[in-house]
C-alpha positions in Angstrom: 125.2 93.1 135.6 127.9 90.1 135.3 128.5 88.4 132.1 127.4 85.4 133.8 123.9 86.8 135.4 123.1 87.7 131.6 123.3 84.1 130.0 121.4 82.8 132.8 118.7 85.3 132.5 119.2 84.4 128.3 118.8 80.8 129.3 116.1 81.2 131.5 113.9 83.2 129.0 114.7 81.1 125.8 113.4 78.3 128.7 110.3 80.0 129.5 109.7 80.7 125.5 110.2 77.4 125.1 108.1 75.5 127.6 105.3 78.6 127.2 105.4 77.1 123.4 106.0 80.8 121.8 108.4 79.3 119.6 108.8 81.8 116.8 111.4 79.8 114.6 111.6 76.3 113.6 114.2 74.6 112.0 113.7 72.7 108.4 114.5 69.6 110.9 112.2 70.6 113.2 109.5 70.5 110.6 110.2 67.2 109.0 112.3 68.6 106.3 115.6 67.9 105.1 116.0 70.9 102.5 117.5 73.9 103.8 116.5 77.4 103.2 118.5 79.0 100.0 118.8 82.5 99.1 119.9 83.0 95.4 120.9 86.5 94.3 118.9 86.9 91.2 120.5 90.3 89.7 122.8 92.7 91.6 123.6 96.0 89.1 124.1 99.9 88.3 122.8 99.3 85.2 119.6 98.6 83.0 119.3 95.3 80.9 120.7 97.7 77.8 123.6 98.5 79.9 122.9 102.2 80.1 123.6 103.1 83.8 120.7 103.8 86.3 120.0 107.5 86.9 120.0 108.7 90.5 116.8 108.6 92.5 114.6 111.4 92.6 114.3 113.8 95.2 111.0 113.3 97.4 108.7 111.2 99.4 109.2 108.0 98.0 107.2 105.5 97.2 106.6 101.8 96.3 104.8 100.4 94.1 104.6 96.6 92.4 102.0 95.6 90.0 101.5 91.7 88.8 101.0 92.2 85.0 99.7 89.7 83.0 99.9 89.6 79.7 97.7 86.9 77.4 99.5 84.9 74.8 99.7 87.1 71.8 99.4 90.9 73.1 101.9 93.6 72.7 102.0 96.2 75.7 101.5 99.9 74.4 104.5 101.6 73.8 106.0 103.2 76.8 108.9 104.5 78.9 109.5 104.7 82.7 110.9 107.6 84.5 111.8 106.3 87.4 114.0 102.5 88.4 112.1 99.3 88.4 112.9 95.9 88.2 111.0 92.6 88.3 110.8 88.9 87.5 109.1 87.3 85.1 107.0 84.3 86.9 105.5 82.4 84.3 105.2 82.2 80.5 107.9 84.3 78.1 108.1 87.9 77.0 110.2 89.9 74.8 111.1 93.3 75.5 112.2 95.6 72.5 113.3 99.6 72.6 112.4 101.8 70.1 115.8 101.9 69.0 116.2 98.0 68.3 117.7 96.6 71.1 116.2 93.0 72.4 115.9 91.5 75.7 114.1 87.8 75.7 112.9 86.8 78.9 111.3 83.3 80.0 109.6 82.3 83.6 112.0 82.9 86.6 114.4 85.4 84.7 114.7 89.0 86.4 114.7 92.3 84.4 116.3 96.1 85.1 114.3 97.7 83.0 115.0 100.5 81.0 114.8 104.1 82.5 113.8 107.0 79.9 114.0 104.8 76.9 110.8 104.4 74.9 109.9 100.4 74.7 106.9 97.9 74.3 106.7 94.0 75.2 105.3 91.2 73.7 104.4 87.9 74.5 105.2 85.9 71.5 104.2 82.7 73.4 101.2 80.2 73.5 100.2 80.6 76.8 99.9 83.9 79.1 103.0 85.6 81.0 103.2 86.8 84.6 105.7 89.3 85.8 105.9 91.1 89.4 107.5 94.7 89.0 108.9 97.0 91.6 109.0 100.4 91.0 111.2 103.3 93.2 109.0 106.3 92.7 108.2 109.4 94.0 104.4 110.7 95.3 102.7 112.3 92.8 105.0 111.1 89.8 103.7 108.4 87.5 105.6 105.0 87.0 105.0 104.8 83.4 103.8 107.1 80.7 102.5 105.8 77.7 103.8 106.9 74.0 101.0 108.8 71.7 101.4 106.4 68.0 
């Protein structure tokens, strides 16, 4: 097939899409706005918010998982550690993350995290009203996300 018999067969189709009214994508013009869409890289890293680099990924089947969390003005999260990578944004309200071993991240709405893998930590929302934050979590089947600390 020529060149030339593809872009009329192209042109032909994006034609029949078009009158058939199967248009899958419209531009911000298209629907009345003037914004344009913006992609903003929120955190691109090899390493946790403590700076320790992130382990490898476990061998296996993996598996996704991302909770919403929220956490009511006030409360303290058990103390806990992750084995596996996870990262996540915090949506609304504030939190304060703190490791065992002193080290402090503050957080407010919109800010992302890479949490801590292995450490032992807790959070706390010393705020007023409650937090939000979406997690993802690289995992394995069968391992757990998060094991709590005995006190």
């Amino acid at each position: 097939m020529t060149k030339q018999a593809i872009r009329i067969i192209a042109t032909l189709s994006v034609v029949f899409l078009l009158q058939s009214g199967c248009t899958m994508v419209r531009t911000s013009q298209e629907m009345g706005q003037a914004t344009p869409v913006v992609k903003k890289e929120l955190v691109k890293t090899t390493q946790s918010w403590d700076g320790k680099v992130l382990p490898a990924y476990p061998q296996g089947q993996p598996e996704i998982t991302i909770l919403r969390i929220n956490i009511p003005a006030g409360a303290r999260l058990e103390t806990h550690h992750h084995p596996v990578i996870n990262a996540g944004v915090l949506t609304r309200g504030q939190l304060t993350v703190v490791t065992t071993d002193g080290k402090t991240l503050y957080l407010k709405a919109g800010d992302p995290i890479v949490e801590v893998v292995n450490t032992v930590h807790y959070g706390i929302n010393h705020g007023s009203a409650p937090a939000e934050i979406i997690v993802f979590y690289a995992g394995i089947i069968g391992s757990p996300i998060t094991i709590t600390e005995e006190r």
